[in-house]
N, CA, C and O atoms as a MOPAC input file, in Angstrom:
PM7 MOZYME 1SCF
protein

 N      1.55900 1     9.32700 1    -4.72000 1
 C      0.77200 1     9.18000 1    -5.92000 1
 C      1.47100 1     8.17600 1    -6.82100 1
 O      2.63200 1     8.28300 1    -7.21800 1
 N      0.63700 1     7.19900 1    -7.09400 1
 C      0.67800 1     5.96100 1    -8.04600 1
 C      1.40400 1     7.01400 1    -9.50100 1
 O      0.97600 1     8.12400 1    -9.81600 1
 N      2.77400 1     6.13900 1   -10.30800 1
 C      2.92500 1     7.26500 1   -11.74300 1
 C      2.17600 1     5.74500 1   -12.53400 1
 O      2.35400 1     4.64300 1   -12.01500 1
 N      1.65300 1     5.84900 1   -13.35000 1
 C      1.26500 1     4.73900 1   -14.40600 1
 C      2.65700 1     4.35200 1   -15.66000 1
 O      3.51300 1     5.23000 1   -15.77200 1
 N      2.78300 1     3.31000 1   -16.36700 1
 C      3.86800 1     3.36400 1   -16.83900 1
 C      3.74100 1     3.10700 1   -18.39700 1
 O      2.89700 1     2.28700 1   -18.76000 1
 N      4.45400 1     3.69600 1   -19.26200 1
 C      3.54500 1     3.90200 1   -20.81400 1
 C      2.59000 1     5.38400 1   -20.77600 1
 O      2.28600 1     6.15700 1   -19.86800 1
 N      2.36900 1     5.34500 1   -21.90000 1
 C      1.75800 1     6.36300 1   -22.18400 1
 C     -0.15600 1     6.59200 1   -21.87700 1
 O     -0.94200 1     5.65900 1   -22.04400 1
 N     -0.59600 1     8.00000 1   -21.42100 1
 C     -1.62700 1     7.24500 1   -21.15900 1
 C     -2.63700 1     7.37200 1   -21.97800 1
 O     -2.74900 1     8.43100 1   -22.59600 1
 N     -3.62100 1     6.28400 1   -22.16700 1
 C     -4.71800 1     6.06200 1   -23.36900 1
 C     -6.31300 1     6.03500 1   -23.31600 1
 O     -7.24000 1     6.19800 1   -24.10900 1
 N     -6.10700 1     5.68500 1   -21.69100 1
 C     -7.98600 1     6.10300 1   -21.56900 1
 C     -7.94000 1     7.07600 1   -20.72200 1
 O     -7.10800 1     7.56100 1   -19.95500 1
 N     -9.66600 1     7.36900 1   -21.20800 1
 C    -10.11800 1     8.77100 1   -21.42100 1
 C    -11.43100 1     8.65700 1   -20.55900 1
 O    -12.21900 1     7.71100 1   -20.55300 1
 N    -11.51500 1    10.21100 1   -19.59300 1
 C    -12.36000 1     9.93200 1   -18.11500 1
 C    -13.12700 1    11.17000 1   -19.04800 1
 O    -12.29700 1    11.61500 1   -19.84000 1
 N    -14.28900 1    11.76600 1   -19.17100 1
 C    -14.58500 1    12.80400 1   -19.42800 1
 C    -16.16600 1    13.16000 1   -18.63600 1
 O    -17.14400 1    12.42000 1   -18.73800 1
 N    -16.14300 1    14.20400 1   -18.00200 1
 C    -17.33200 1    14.73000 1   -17.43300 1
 C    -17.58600 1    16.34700 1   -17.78300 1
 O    -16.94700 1    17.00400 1   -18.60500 1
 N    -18.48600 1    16.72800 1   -17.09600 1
 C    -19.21000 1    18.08900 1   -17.01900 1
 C    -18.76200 1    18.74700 1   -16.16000 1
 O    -18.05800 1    18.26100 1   -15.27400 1
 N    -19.13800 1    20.27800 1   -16.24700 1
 C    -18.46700 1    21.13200 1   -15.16200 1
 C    -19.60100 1    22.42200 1   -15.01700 1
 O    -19.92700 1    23.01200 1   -16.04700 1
 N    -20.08600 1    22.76100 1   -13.92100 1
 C    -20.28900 1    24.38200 1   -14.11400 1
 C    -19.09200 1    25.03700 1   -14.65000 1
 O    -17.94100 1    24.91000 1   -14.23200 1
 N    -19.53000 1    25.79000 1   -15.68000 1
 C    -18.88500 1    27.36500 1   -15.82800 1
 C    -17.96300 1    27.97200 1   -14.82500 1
 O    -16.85700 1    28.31000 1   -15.24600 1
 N    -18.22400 1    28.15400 1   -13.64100 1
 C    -17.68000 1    28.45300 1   -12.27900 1
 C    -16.80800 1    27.55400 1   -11.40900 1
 O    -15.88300 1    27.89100 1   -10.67000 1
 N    -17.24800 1    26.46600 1   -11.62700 1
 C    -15.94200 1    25.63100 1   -11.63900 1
 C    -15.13000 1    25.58200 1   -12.09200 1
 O    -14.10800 1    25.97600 1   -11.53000 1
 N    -15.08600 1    24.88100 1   -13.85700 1
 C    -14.23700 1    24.99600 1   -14.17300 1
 C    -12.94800 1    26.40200 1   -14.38000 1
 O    -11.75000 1    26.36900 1   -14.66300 1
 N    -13.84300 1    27.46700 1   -14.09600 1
 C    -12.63900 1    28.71100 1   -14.38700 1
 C    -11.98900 1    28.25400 1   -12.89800 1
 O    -10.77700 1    28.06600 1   -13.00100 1
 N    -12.46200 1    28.05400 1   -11.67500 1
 C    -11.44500 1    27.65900 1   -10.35300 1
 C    -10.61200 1    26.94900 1   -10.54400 1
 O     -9.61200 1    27.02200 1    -9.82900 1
 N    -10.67900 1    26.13600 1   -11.41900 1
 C    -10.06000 1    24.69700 1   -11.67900 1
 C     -8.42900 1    25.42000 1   -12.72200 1
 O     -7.22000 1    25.42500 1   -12.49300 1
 N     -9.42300 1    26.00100 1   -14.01200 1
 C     -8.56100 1    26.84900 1   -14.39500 1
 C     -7.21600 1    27.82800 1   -13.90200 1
 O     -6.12700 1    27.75300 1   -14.47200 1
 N     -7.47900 1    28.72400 1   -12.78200 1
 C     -7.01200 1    29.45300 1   -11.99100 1
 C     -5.87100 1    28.86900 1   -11.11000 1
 O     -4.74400 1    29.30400 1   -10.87500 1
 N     -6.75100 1    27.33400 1   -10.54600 1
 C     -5.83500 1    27.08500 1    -9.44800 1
 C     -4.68500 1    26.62300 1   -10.07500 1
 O     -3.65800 1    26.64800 1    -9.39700 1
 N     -4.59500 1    26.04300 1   -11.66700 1
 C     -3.90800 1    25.43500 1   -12.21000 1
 C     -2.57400 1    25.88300 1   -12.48400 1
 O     -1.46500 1    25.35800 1   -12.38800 1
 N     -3.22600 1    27.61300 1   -13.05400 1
 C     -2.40500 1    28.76400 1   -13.70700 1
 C     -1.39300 1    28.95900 1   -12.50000 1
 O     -0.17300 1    29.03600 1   -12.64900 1
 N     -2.05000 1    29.02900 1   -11.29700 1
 C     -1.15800 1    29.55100 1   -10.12000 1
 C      0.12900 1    28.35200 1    -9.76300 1
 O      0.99100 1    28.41600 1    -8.88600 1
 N     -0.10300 1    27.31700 1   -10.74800 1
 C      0.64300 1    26.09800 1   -10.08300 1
 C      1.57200 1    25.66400 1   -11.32600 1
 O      2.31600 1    24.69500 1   -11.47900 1
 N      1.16100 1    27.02000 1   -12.35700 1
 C      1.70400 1    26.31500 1   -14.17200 1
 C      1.87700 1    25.22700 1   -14.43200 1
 O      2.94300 1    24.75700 1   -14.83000 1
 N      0.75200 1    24.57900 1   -14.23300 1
 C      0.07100 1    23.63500 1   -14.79500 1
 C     -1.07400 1    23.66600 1   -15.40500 1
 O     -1.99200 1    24.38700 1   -15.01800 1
 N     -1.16200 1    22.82100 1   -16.51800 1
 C     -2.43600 1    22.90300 1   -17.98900 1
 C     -4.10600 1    22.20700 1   -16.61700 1
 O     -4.38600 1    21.17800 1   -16.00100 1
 N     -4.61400 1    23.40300 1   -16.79600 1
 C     -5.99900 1    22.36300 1   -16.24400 1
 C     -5.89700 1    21.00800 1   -15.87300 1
 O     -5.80400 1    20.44600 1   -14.78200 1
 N     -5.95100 1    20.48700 1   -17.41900 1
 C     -5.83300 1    19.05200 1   -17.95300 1
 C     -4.98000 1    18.27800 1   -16.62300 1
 O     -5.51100 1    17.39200 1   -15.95300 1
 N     -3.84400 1    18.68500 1   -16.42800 1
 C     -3.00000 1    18.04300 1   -15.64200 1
 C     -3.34400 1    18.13200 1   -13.87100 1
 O     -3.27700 1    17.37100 1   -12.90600 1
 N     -3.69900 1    19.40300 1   -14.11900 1
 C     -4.16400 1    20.07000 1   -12.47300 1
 C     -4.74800 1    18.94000 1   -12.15600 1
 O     -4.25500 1    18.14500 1   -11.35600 1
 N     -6.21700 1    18.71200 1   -12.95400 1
 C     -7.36400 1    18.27000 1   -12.59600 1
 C     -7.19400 1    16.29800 1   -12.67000 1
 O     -7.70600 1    15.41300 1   -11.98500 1
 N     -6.37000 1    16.27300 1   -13.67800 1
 C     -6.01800 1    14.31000 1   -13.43000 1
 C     -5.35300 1    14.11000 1   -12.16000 1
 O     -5.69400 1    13.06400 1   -11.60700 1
 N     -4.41300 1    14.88500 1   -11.47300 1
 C     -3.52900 1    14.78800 1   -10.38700 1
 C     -4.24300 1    14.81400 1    -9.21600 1
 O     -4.04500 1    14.14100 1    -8.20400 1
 N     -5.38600 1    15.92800 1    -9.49800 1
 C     -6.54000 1    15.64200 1    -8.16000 1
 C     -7.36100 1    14.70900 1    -8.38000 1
 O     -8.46600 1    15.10900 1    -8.01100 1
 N     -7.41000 1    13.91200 1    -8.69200 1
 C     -8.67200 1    12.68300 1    -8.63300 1
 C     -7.53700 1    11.45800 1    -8.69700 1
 O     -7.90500 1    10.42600 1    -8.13600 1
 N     -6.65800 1    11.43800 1    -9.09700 1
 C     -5.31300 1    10.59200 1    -8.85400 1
 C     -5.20400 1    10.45900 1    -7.08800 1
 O     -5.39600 1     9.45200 1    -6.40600 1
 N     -4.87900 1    11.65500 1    -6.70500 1
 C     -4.77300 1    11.94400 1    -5.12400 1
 C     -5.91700 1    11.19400 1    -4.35300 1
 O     -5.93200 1    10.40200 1    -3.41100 1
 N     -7.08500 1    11.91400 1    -5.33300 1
 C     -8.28600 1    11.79800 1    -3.93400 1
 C     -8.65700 1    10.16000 1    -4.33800 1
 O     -9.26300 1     9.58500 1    -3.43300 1
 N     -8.39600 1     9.37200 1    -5.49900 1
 C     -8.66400 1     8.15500 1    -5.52900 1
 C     -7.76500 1     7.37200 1    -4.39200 1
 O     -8.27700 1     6.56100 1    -3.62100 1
 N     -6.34400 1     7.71500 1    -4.37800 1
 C     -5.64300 1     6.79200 1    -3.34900 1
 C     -6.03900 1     7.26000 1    -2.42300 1
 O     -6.18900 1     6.29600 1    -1.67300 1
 N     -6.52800 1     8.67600 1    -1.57600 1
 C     -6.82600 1     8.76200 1    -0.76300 1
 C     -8.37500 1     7.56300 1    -0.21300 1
 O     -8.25400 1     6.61900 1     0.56800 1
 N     -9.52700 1     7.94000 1    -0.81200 1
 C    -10.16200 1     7.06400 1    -0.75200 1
 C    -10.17400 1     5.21300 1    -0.59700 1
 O    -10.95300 1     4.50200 1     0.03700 1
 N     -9.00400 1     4.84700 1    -1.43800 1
 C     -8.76700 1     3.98300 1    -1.30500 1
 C     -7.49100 1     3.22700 1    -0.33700 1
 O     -7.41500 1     2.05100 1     0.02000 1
 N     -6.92100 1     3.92000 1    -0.17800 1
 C     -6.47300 1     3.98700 1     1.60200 1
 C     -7.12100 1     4.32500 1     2.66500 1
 O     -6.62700 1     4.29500 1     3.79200 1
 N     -7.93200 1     4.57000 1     2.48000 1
 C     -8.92800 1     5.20700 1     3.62200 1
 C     -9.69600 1     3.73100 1     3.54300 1
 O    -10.16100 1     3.52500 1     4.66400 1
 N     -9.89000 1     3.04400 1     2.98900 1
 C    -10.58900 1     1.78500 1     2.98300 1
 C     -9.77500 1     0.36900 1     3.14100 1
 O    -10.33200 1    -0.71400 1     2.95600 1
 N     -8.58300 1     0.48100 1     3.45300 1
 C     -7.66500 1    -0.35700 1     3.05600 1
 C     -7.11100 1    -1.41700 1     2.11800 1
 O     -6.48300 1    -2.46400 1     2.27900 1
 N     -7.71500 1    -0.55900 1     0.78800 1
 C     -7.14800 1    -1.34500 1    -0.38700 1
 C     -5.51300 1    -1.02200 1    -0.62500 1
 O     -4.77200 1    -1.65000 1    -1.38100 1
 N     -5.18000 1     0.02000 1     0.14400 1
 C     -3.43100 1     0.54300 1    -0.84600 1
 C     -2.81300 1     0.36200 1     1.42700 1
 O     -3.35500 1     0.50300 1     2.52300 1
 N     -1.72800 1     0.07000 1     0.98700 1
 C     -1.02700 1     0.15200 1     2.30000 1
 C      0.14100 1     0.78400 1     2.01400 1
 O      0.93700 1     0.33800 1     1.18900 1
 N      0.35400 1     2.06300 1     2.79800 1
 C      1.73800 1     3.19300 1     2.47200 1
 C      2.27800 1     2.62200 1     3.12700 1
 O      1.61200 1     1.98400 1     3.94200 1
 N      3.96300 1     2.48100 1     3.18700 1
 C      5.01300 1     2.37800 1     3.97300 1
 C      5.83200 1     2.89700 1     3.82400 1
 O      6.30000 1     2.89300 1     2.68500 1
 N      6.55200 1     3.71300 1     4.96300 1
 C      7.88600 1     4.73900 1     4.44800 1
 C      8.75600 1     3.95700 1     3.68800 1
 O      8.87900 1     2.78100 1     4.02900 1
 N      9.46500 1     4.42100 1     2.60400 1
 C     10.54300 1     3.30100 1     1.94800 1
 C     11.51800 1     2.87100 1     2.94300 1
 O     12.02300 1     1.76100 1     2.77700 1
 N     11.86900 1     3.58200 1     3.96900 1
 C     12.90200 1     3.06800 1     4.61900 1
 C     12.31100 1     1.54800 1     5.64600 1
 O     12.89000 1     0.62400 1     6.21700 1
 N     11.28700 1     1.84500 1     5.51300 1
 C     10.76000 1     0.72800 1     6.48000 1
 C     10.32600 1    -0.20000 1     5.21600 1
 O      9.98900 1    -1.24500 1     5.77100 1
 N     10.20900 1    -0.32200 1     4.28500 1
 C     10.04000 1    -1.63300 1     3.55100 1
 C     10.86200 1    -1.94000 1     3.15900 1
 O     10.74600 1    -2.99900 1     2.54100 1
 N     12.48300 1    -1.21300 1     3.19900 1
 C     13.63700 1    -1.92600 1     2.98100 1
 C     14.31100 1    -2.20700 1     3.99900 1
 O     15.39600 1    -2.77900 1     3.89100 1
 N     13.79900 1    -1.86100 1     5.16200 1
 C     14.52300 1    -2.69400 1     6.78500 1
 C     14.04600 1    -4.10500 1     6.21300 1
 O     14.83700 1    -5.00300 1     5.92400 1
 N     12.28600 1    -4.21900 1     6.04700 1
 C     11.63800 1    -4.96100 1     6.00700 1
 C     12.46600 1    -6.32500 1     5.37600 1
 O     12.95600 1    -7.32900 1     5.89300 1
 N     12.32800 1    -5.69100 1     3.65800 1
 C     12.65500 1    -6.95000 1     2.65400 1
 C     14.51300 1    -7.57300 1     3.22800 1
 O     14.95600 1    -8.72100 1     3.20900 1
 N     15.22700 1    -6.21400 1     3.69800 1
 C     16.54000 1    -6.93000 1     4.34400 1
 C     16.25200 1    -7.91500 1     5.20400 1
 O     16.94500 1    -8.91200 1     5.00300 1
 N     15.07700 1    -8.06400 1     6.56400 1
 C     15.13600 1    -8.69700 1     7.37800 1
 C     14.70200 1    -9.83500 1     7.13500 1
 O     14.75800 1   -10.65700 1     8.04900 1
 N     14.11300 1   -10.25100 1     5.77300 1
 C     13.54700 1   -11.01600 1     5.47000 1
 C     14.47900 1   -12.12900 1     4.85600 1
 O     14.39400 1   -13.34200 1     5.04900 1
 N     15.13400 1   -11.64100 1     4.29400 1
 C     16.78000 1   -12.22600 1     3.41300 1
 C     17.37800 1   -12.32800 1     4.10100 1
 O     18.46800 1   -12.57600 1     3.58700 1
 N     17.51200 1   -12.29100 1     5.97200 1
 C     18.60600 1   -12.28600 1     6.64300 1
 C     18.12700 1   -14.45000 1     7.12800 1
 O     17.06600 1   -15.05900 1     6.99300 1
 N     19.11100 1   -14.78500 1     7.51300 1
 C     18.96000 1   -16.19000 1     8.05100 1
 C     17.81400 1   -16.42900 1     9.45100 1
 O     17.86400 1   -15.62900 1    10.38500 1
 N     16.89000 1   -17.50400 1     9.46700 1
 C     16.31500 1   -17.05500 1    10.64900 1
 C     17.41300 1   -17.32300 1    12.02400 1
 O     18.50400 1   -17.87200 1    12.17700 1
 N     16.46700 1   -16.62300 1    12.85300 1
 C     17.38700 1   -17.10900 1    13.97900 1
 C     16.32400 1   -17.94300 1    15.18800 1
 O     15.09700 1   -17.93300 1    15.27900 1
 N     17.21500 1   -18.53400 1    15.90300 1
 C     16.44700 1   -19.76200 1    16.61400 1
 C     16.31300 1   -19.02600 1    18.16000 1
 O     17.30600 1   -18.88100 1    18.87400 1
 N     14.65300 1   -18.49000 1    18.65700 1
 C     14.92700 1   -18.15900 1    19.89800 1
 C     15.05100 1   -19.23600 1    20.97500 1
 O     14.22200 1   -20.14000 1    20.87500 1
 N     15.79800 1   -19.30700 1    21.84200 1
 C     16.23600 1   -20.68600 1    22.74300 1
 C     14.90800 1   -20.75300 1    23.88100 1
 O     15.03200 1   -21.60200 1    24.76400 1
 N     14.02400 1   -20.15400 1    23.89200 1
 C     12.95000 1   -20.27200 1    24.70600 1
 C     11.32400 1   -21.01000 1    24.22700 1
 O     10.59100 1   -21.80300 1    24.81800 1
 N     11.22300 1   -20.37300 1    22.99900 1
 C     10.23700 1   -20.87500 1    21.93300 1
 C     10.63900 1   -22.24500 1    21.00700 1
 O     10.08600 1   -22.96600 1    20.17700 1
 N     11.64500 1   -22.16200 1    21.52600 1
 C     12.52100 1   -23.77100 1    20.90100 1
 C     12.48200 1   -24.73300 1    21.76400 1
 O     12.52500 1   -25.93400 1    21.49500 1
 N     12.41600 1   -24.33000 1    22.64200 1
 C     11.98800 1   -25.24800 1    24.24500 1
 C     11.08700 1   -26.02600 1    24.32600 1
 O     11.00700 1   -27.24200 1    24.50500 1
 N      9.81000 1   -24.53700 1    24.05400 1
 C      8.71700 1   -24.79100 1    23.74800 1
 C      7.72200 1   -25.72300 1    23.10200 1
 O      6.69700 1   -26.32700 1    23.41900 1
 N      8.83000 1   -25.48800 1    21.59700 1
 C      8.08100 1   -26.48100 1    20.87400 1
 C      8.62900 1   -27.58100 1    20.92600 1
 O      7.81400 1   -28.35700 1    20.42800 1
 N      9.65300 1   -28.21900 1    21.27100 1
 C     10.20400 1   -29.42800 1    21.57100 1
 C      9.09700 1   -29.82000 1    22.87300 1
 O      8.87200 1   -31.02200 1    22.72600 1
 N      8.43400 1   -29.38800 1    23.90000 1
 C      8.25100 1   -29.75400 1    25.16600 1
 C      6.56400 1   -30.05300 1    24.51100 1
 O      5.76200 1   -30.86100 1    24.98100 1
 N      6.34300 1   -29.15000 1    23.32100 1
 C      5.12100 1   -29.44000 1    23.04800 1
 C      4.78100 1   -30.95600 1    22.00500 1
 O      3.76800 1   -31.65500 1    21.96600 1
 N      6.20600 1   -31.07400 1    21.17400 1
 C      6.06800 1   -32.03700 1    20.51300 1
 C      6.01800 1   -33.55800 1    21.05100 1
 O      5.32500 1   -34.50600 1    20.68100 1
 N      7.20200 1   -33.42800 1    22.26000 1
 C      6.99000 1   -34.43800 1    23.13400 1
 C      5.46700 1   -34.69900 1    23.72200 1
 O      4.85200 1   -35.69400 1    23.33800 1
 N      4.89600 1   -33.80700 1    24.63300 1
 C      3.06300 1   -34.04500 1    24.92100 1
 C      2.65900 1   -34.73400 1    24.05500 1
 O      2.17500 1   -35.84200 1    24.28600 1
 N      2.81200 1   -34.04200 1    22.42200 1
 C      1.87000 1   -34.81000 1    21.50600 1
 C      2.23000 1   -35.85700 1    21.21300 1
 O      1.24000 1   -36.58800 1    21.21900 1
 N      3.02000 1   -36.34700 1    20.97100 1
 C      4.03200 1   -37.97200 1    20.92300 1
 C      3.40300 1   -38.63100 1    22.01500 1
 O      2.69600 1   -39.57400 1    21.66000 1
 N      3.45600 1   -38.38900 1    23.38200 1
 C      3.08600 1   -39.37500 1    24.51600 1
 C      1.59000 1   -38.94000 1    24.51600 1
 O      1.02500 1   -39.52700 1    25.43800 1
 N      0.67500 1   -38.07400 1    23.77900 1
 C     -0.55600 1   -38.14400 1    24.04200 1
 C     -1.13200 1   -39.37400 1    23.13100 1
 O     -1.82800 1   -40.30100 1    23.54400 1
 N     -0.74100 1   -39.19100 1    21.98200 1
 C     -0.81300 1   -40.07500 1    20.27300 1
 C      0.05000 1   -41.71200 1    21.06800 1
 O     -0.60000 1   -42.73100 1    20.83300 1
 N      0.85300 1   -41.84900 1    21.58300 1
 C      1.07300 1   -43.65200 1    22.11000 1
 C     -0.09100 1   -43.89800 1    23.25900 1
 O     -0.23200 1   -45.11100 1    23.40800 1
 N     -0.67400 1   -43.39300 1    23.83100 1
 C     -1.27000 1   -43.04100 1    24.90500 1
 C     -2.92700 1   -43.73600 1    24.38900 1
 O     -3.54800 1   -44.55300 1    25.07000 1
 N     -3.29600 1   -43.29600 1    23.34100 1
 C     -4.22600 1   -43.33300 1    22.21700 1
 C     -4.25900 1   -44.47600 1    21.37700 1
 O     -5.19800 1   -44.99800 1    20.77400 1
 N     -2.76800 1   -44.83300 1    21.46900 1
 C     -3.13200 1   -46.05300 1    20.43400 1
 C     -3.02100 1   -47.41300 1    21.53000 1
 O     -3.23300 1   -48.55500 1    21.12100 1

């Protein structure tokens, strides 16, 4: 769950059955937490859920986005096969391009 940072200032407000809201109430009490809070934390949830479910948010364990950003800061390295490669390819295009003119 996303925390927002600052204090927060807008305001979501809807309707409820009667019967809802006392569930809402209840489940809150059992968790001592104010409604208020119960009920922002579930639509907090079910928004990233939804929106991971669509692929707007991409989770990554932290440990894997800091392998990540390390491997990224590390020097590249030169594989000796794909280096071959593109040397053997640059040559083709050199003798295709004199070839042409």
């Amino acid at each position: 769950m996303s925390t927002a940072v600052g204090s927060a200032s807008a305001r979501f407000e809807f309707r409820l059955r009667p019967d809802v809201k006392s569930r809402i109430e209840l489940a809150a009490q059992l968790l001592h937490e104010s409604a208020s809070d119960f009920a922002r934390s579930a639509v907090e949830q079910r928004a990233e859920e939804v929106l991971r479910r669509h692929g707007l948010i991409t989770v990554v364990p932290t440990e894997y986005f800091d392998r990540l950003l390390a491997a990224l800061d590390e020097p590249p390295t030169i594989d000796p096969v794909l280096h071959r490669a593109a040397q053997r390819h640059r040559t083709m295009t050199e003798q295709q391009q004199l070839q042409v003119r």
